[in-house]
Steps between C-alpha positions, in 0.01 A plus 500: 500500500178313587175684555443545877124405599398869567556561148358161366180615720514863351539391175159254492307789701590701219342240222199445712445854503526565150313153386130620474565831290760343332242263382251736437781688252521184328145452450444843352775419261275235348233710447428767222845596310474899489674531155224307387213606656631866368463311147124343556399877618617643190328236269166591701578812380507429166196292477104635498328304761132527481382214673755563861690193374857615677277681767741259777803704339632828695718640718270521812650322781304187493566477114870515564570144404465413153524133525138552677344699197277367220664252235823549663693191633843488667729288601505452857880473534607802302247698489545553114188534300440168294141488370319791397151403390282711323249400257159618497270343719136473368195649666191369510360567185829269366679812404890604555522758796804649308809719586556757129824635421809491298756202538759742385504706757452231756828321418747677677319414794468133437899510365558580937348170595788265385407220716167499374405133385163483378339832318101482392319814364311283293131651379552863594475866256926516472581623247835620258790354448662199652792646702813287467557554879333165574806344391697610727267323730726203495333269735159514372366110491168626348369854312135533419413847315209291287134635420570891593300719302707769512690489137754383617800387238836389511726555204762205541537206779859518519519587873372209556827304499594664799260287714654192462313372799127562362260187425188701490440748223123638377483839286134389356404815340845686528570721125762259393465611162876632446654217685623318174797334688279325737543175443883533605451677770251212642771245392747672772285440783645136683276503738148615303201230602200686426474751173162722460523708177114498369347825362825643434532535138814355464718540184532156287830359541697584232714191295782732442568538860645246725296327759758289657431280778823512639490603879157539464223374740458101538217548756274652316197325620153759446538722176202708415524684164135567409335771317823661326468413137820281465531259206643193462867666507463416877524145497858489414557666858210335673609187503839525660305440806354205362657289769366762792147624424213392677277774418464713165246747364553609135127576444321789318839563274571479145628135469435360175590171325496165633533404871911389467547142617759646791215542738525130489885541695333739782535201694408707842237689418167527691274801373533566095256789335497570097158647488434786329777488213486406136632130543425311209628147370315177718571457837855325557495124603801635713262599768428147598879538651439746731446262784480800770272726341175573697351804353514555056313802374495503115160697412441754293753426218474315183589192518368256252470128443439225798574462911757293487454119690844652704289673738387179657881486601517819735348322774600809715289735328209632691437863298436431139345791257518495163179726417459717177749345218441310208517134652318247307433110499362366794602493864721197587436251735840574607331765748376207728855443547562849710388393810650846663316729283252752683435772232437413123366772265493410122290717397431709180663250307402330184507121671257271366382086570338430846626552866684237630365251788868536651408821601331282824857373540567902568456452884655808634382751223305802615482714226387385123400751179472309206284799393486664092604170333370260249452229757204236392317226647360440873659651852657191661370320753868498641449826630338399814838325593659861514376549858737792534405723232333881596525631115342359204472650195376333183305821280519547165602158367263213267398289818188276472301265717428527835589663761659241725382383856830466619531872517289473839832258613719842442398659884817759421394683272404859500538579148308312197461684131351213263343803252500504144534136434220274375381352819177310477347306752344638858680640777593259711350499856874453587573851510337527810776305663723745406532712794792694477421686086453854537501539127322322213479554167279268246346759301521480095488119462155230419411407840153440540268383823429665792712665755541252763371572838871402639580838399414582824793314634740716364534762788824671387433594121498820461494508114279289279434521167298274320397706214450409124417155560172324431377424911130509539272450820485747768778650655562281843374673853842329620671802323360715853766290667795603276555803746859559380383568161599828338456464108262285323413453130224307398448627145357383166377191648161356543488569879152661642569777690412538818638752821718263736514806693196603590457660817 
């Protein structure tokens, strides 16, 4: 039967009527879900906050929408809870305003918010044991439990195969000291970009066990494994991701050995730090392949014998520190080649013959130690063509003549330590055309002359020492001018002194 036109007119009356509340019930559906603001309230509960972090959390009327409370972020269509963001913010003093309790106890209540995508507690006092609730958490994209200071451990990693979805991952300073299967359980995460495992005193992988790659991780891109003690076991593992990796951390561990040639195959990778190990064996020519590296940190190891010529291949290199090995023979010219580098420290080294003059070719480098060598014969005039440098640091090498006028050509620089070298000469008067140094050293070397008057020039230094030289003359009224001055050493010289500051 067809509708007459009183109903038809009933019928939209009806729907007009009910449109505006209607609307309004829909709107309140998108808002706070109440089987998950019940969970938030109980974590509060469980948690010791000192500093009124969750003071936005409640059941007051006007706190009766979660979405709206502190770290809390929901999605505006269903209402579910998807962020929940709670590191320690930092007062200002620079320390953690933390929330203190047990991560136990608070996992039943995280285990309720199941459409929770992102989860940070980083740098808070949680402590006890992982709970294995998190994995049932199954569309977390990225977890974040890192730098608590709580004790917190976790005695294996196999829940987290149940977040196949995750790409984010940092447990820096997590007890991961039972974990012994945790390289498989990483190896079952597809979707796994970025890996944070420092300062968790990880157990060496041991050879026995299988470490299969198979439906393991390809995207592995950032892997941080610092400060855990492993050994060279872990290379076997590591470099399954050799075709993914584009940033890795194995510093302050207990690698030994040579440096294997394999790093060479890391055809991706950006950011590469060794420091702190016991690498021996010279440094592989294999380097010079890894056309996208931009920051190599091999300090404080042991590695003997010669920089290899190679380096003047990574022309994407801009970080460079080799400081505190056993590297000998002289610098290579190579290094003019690395037109990208920004930061070079070879210091504490045992590298002898003279510094190059294609250090001037060196254009975009701001930072240079060549401190604690055996480095001999004059500072190159070269160095005024490095017009971008702010860190210069030359002390404790065999260096002779004088010191060069070009330095006044270096109007970057804030930084200049030529001590304990055999400098001769006078000081040039083109120090004064330095305008940006706010620290010089040129104490312990055979400088002689007066101080020049230019000194006075020099309106940022706040350090200067000059000491153990043999300067005579008078001590220049100029120095009243150097009103950002906060240290000076004018010692065992030949000065006369006078007050520069009389009133």
């Amino acid at each position: 039967m067809a509708t007459s036109p009183f109903r038809y007119f009933i019928s939209l009356f009806l729907l007009l009527l009910c449109f505006e509340p209607c609307l309004r019930v829909g709107d309140a559906k998108t808002g706070c879900i109440e089987r998950e603001r019940q969970a938030l309230l109980h974590f509060k509960q469980g948690v010791v906050d000192d500093y009124g972090l969750l003071s936005s959390w409640g059941n007051a009327e006007d706190k009766r929408d979660c979405c709206k409370w502190r770290g809390v972020e929901c999605n505006n269509q269903t209402g579910h809870l998807i962020r929940l963001d709670l590191h320690a913010p930092l007062d200002g003093m620079g320390f953690p305003q933390s929330l203190t309790g047990k991560i136990s106890q608070l996992g039943p209540s995280l285990a309720e918010l199941q459409h929770l995508k992102h989860l940070n507690l980083s740098r808070n006092h949680f402590g006890g044991i992982l709970p294995t609730q998190l994995g049932n958490l199954s569309n977390l994209q990225s977890l974040d439990l890192g730098h608590n200071h709580g004790d917190m451990s976790c005695e294996n990693l196999d829940w987290l195969s149940h977040l196949p979805l995750l790409t984010h991952l940092d447990l820096r300073r997590v007890n991961l000291g039972k974990a012994i299967h945790w390289p498989q359980a990483i190896n079952k995460m597809p979707s796994l970009t970025e890996l944070f495992l420092s300062h968790t005193q990880l157990p060496p992988i041991i050879p026995t066990i299988s470490i299969s790659h198979i439906n393991s991780s390809t995207s592995l891109a950032v892997l941080d494994l610092s400060s855990n003690g492993l050994t060279s076991s872990i290379y076997p593992w590591l470099f399954n991701f050799s075709s993914s990796l584009v940033h890795l951390d194995l510093s302050m561990n207990d690698l030994n050995g040579s440096i294997p040639d394999a790093f060479g195959n890391m055809t991706t990778l950006a950011y590469l730090d060794l420091s702190g190990n016991g690498l021996g064996g010279s440094i592989p020519d294999a380097f010079g392949d890894m056309t996208t590296l931009a920051y190599l940190d091999l300090s404080s190891n042991e590695l003997p014998g010669s920089i290899p010529d190679a380096f003047g291949d990574m022309t994407t290199l801009a970080h460079l520190d080799l400081h505190s090995n056993h590297l000998n023979g002289a610098i290579p010219d190579a290094f003019g080649d690395m037109t990208t580098l920004a930061y070079l420290d070879l210091s504490s080294n045992e590298l002898r013959g003279s510094i190059p003059d294609a250090f001037g070719d060196m254009t975009t480098l701001a930072y240079l130690d060549l401190s604690g060598n055996e480095l001999r014969g004059s500072i190159p005039d070269a160095f005024g063509d490095m017009t971008t440098l702010s860190h210069l640091d030359l002390h404790s090498n065999h260096l002779n003549g004088a010191i060069p006028d070009a330095f006044g050509d270096m109007t970057t620089l804030a930084y200049l330590d030529l001590s304990g070298n055999g400098l001769g000469g006078s000081i040039p008067d083109a120090f004064g055309d330095m305008t940006t140094l706010a620290y010089l050293d040129l104490s312990s070397n055979e400088l002689r002359g007066s101080i020049p008057d230019a000194f006075g020039d020099m309106t940022t230094l706040a350090y200067l020492d000059l000491s153990w030289n043999e300067l005579r003359g008078s001590i220049p009224d100029a120095f009243g001018n150097m009103t950002s001055l906060a240290y000076v050493e004018l010692s065992l010289n030949q000065l006369e002194v006078i007050n520069l500051w009389k009133s």
